[in-house]
C-alpha positions in Angstrom: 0.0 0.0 0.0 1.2 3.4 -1.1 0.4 7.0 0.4 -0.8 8.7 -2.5 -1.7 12.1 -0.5 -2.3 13.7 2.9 -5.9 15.0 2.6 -6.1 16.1 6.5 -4.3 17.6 8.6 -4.9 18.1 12.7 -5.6 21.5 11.9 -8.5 20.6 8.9 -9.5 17.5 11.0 -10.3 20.3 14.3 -12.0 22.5 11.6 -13.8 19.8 10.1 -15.3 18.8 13.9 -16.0 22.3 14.5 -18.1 22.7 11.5 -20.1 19.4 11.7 -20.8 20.3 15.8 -22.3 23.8 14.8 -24.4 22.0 11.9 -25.7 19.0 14.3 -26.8 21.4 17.0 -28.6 24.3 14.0 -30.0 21.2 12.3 -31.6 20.0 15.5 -32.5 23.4 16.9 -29.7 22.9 20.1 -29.0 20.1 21.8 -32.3 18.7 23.8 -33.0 15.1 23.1 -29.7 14.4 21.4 -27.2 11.1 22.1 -23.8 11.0 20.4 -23.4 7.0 19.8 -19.5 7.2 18.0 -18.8 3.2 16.0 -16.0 1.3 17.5 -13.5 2.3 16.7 -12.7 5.8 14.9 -15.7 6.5 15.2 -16.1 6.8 18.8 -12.9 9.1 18.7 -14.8 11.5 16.3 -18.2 10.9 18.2 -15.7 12.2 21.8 -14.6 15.1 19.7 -18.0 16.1 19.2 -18.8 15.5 22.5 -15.8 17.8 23.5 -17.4 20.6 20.8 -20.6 20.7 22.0 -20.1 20.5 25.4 -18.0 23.9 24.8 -20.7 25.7 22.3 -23.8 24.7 24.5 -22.2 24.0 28.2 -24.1 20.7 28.8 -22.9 17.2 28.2 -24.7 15.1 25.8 -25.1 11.4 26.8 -22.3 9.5 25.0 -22.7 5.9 23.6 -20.0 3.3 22.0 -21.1 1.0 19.6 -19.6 -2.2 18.4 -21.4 -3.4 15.4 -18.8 -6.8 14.9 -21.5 -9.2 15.0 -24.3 -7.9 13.4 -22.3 -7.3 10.5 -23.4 -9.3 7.0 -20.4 -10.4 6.2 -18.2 -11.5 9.6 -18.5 -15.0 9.0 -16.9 -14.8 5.9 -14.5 -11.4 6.2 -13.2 -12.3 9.4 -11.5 -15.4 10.7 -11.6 -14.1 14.2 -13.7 -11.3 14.7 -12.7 -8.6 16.9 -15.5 -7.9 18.9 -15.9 -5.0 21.4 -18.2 -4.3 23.9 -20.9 -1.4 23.3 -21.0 1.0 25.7 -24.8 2.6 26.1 -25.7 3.2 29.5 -29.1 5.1 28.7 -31.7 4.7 27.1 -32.6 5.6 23.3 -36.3 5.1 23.3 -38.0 8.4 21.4 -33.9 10.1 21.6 -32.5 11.8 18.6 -29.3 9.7 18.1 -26.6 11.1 15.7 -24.4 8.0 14.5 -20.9 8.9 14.5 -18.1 6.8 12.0 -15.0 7.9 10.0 -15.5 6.8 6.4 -18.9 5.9 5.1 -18.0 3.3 1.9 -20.8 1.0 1.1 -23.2 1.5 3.7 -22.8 -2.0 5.0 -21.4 -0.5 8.2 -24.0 1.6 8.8 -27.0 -1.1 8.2 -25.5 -3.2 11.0 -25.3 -0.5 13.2 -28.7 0.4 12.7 -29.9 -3.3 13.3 -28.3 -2.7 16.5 -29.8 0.5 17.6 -33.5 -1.5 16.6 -32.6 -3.9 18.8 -31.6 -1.8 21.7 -35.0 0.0 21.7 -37.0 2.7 19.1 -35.1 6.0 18.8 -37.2 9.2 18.0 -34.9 9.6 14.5 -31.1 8.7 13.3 -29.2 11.1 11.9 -25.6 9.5 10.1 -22.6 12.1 10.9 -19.4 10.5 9.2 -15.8 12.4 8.9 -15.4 11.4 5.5 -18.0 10.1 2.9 -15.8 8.4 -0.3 -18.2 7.2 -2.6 -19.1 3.5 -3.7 -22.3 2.4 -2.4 -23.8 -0.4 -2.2 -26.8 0.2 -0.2 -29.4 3.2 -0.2 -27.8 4.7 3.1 -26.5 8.6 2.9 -25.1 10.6 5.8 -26.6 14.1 7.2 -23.4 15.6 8.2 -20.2 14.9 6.5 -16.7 16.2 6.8 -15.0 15.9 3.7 -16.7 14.5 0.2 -13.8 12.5 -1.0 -14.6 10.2 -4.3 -12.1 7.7 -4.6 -11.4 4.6 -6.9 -12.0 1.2 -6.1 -8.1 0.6 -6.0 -7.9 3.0 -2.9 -8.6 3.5 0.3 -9.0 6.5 2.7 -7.6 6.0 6.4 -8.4 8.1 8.9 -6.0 8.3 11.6 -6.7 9.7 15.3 -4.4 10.6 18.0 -6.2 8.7 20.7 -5.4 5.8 18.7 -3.1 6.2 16.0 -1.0 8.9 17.4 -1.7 11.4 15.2 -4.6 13.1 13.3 -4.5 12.6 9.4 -6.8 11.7 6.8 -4.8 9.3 3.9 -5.9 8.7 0.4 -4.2 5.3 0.1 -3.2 3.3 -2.9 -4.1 -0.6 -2.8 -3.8 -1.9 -6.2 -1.1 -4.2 -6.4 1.9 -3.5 -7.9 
């Protein structure tokens, strides 16, 4: 895999979560009824960044949910020979809430349909509203975001990494090159 480009930088990623923050909270007319539920596992960095934002535009704390979608996705059986599974961390509940769903890089959608088969089965949210960093194209299922960071089409012979401090050690989105070579 070759680096083909640095797209983000810490500065454009802190932009980026400043931006998306301000449009969650006009979209939903503040922040009453709102949960922040970040995907395991960049997405629950992004989904604490928010958290972070918000808390400092509006001066409450919103609750703050982790999700692991590992086994509700369509294709672990056959993607993963041992699935890395997490444990979701929701300690409220979601029944009638507004939940934003929070994940790096939307792609096909088949992230997101397991993660809302895990939200049904947790309980009936009020609405869910899809906030993703980056959004690069190639769908394969009717499922769109309502915020995104950065519109980034891509080729099917690349990939784009997000990479967090928290985790990664640094903050950088990468438009990566995977054909072979």
């Amino acid at each position: 895999m070759d680096i083909k480009a640095k797209l983000i930088d810490e500065t454009g990623l802190q932009r980026i979560i400043t931006r998306m923050a301000h449009e969650i909270l006009e979209r939903n007319k503040g922040s009453k009824n709102l949960i922040l539920m970040g995907m395991r596992t960049r997405g629950e960095f992004v989904a604490n960044r928010l958290f972070e934002k918000i808390k400092e535009i509006e001066g409450i704390e919103l609750p703050l949910g982790i999700l692991d979608v590992t086994l509700y996705r369509d294709d672990f059986r056959t993607r993963l020979k041992q699935p890395q599974v997490s444990v979701s961390n929701i300690t409220f509940d979601i029944t009638e809430k507004d939940i934003i769903l929070i994940d790096d890089v939307l792609y096909t959608g088949r992230t997101v349909r397991s993660a809302l088969d895990a939200l049904m089965d947790m309980g009936r949210p009020g609405t869910i509203q899809l906030c993703v960093l980056i959004d690069r194209g190639h769908r394969e299922l009717p499922i769109r975001a309502d915020y995104v960071g950065k519109n980034i089409p891509t080729s099917i012979n690349e990939e784009v990494k997000v990479k967090m401090r928290e985790y990664d050690g640094e903050d950088a989105v990468y438009l990566i090159d995977t054909k072979e070579q």
